[in-house]
C-alpha positions in Angstrom: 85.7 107.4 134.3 85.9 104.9 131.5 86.8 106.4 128.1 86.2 104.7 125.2 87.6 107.4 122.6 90.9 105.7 121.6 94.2 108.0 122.5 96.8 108.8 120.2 98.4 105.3 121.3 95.2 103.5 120.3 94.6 105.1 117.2 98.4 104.4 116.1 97.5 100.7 117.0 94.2 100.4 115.4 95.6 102.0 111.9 98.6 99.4 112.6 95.7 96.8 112.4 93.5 97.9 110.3 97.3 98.2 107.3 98.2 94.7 108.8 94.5 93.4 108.1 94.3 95.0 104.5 97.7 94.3 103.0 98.7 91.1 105.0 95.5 89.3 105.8 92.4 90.1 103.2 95.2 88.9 100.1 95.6 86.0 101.7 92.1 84.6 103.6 91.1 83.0 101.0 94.4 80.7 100.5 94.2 80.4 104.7 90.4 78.6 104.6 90.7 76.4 101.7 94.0 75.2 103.0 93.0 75.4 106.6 96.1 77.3 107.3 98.5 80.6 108.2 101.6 80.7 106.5 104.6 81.6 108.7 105.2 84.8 107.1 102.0 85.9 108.3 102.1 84.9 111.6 105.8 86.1 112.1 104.6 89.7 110.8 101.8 89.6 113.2 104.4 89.0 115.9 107.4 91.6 114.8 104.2 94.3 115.3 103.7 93.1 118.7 100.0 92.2 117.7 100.7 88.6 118.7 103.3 88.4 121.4 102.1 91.9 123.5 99.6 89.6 126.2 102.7 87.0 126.5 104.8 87.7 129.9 108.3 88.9 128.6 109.5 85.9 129.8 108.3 83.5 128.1 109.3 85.6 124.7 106.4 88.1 124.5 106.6 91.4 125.3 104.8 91.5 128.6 102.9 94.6 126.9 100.2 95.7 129.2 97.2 97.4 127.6 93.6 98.2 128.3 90.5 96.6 127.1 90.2 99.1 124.6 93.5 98.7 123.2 93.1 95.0 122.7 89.6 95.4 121.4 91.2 97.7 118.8 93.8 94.9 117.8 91.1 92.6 117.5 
């Protein structure tokens, strides 16, 4: 049966998210459109959470993280 209440995993990765999205992104969208781009600080915090790197096979320098559909739906 498919479950789509998130575990204690999923919740600990969606509040990740949702602190990564409010102190890291929203301050700094604006800045992003108008200059139609992400700073490297922003993209290299994304990574160090593993919000970037977790679908990239471990060797080619992701972490090879497998999750469900939930789980990245929460990330996203």
């Amino acid at each position: 049966m498919v479950a789509f209440m998130p575990n204690d995993d999923q919740k600990m990765i969606r509040d990740m998210a949702r602190d990564f999205a409010v102190n890291e992104l929203r301050p700094k969208a604006r800045d992003c459109d108008e200059s139609d781009a992400i700073p490297e600080s922003v993209l290299q915090a994304g990574w160090d959470l593993g919000m970037v790197n977790a679908v990239i096979p471990a060797p080619y320098g992701g972490s090879g993280m497998e999750r469900s559909a939930v789980t990245g739906t929460l990330i996203l």
